[in-house]
N, C-alpha and C positions, 0 to 999 in steps of 0.2 A: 397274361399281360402282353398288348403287344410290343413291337421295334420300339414303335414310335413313341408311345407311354412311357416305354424304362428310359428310352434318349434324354425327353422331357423331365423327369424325375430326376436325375443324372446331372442335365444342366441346372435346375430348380437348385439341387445340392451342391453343386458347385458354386453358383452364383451367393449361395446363403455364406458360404464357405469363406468365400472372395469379401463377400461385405463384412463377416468378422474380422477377419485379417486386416482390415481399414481401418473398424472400429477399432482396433487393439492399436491401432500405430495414432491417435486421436487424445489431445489432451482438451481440460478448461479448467482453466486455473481462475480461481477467485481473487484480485490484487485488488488494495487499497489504493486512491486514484493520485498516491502524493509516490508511490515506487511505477507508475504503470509506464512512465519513460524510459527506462532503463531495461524493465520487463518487456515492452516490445519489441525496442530491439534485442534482444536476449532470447523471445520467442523466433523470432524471425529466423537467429542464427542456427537456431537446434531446428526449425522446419527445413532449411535448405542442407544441412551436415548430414539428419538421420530420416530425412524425405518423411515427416509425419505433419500432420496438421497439428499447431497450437491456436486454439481459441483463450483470448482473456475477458474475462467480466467485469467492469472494473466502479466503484462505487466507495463509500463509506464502509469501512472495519464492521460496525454493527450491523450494517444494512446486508452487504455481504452476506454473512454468518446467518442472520436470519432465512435468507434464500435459499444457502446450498441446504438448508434445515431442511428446509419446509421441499426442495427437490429433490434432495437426495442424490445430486447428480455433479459429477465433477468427479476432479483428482486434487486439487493443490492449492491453499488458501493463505494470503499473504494477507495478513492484517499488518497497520500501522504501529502496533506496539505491540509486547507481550502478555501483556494484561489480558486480552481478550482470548488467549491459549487457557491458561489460567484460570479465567472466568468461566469457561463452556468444556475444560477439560473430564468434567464428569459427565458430560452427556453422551460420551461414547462414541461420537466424530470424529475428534481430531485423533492422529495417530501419530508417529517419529516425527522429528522436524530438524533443519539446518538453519543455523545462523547466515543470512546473503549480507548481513551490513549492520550499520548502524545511523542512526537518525540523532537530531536532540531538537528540542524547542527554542527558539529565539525571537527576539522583538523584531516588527518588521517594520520597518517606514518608506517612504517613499525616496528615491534615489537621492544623495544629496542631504536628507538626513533637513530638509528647512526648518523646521521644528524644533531644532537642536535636543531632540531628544536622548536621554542617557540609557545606556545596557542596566537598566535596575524596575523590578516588575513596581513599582509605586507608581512608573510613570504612565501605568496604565490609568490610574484614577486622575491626571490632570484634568481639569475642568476643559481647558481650550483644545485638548485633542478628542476629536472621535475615535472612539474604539469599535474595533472588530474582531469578534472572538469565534471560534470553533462549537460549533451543538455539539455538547458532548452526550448527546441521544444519538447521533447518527456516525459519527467518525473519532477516528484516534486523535487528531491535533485538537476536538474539543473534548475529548475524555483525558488527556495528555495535560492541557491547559488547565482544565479545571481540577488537576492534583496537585499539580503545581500552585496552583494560586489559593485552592484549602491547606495546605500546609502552613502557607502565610498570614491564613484570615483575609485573603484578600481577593475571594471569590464572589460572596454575594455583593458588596459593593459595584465589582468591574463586570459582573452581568447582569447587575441592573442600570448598566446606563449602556451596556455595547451592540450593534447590529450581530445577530448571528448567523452565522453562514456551515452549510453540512459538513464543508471540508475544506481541505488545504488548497483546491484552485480558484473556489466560489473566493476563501480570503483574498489569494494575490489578483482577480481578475477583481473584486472590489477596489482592494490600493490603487490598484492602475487605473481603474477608471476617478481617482480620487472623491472616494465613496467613504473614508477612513484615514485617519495620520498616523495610526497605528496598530497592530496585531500583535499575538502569538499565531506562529506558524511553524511547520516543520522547516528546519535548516537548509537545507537541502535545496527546496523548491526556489530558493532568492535566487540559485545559479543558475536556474536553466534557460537555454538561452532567451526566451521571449521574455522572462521576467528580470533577467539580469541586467538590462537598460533602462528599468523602471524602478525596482526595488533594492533595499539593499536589508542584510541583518545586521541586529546589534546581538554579538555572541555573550548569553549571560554562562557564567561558572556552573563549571559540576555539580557542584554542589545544588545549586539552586535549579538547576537543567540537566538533571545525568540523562547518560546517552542511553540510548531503547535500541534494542534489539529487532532487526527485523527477522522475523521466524517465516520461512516458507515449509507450511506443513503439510502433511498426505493426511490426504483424508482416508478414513477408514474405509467407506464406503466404493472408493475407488475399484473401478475396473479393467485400472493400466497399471499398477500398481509397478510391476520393474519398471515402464517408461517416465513414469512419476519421476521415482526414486533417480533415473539417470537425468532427468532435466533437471532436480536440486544439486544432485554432483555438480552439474557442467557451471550451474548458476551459484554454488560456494565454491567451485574450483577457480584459478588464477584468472580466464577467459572471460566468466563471469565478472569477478568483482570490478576489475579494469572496469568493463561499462558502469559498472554500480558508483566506482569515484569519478568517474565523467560527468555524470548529472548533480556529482556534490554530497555525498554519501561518504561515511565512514568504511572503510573495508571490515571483515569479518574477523581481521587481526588485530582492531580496533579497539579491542576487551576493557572495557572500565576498569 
């Protein structure tokens, strides 16, 4: 073999060496698109602290889950409720998980409230308001809503008369464009700032709305698996939550 061959081979093996070492400092995290505010800046902070890239993919709970399936590829899946952990916990994906928060469901109108409508799900079925609900085929706030409103019998009525939308931005960017008088949406999303001058919640009880868990989990599959595990620390730890009650979130102390 000559010089210059073993040189080449040498650098070849170095260079392979250099791009794992990348790949190892590299996350993607699957987030549902009603937490991905909170999550970017959150990625942001842990890419500039411990000099690694975070990529987020961010979509509907369902949709999500069917993707990282079907790629195999990722570290960290934040569904909008815990149900979906639960649902898919036998197919041997999901692995440990950290509570980041807590969410709930509430009526959502437009600022101001002209409607005069009441914090009680009946006044979903009013005749003079338009309804707009959650597909609970593609995300958490329509899989969310619609347990909520079978528990009461009052589901097939209020989705056969409401516009439905994937998820919790498609709802509040319909309100705003007043496409709707009223939703079920996640709590949270009425404060952020662009929808906080247009929308507002009406907070229904526990009882009738208990609070959900938000689960950020490792996937099995994962190939960063310690850098996973330290980006849930830093995102359940104090530094975290702060951001997670910025955008209108229960902290992870929140416990029903």
């Amino acid at each position: 073999m000559t010089r210059t061959l073993r040189g080449f081979i040498c650098l070849a093996a170095g260079l392979l060496t250099s791009l794992n070492a990348l790949a190892d400092r590299e996350l993607l995290i699957y987030c549902g698109i009603t937490m991905i505010r909170p999550m970017t800046e959150l990625a942001q902070q842990f890419e500039r602290s411990q000099k690694v890239k975070v990529t987020l993919t961010q979509g509907g709970s369902e949709d999500l889950y069917q993707s990282l399936k079907k790629s195999r590829q990722g570290d960290l899946y934040l569904p909008g409720e815990p149900s979906y952990r639960t649902k898919y916990l036998s197919e041997g994906l999901l692995g440990e998980h950290r509570v980041v928060g807590y969410n709930q469901i509430a009526i959502f109108v437009p600022k101001g409230n002209p409607k005069q409508v009441k914090a009680d799900l009946n006044e979903l079925l009013r005749k003079d308001l338009a309804l707009i609900l959650g597909n609970a085929e593609s995300g958490s706030v329509g899989l969310e809503s619609k347990r909520i409103l079978d528990e009461r019998k009052l589901f097939p009525k209020a989705v056969s008369r409401a516009m439905l939308m994937p998820d919790s931005r498609a709802i509040n960017l319909a309100l705003r464009r007043g496409e709707g008088d009223i939703a079920l949406n996640w709590r949270a999303t009425a404060f952020f700032p662009d929808n906080a001058p247009h929308i507002q919640a009406l907070d229904l009880d526990a009882r009738t709305a208990p609070l959900q868990a938000l689960l950020l989990i490792q996937l099995n599959f994962s190939k960063n698996q310690p850098l996973a595990r330290q980006f849930s620390e830093f995102v359940a730890g104090p530094e975290g939550q702060a951001v997670f009650r910025k955008f209108g979130f229960l902290d992870n102390r929140s416990a029903p």
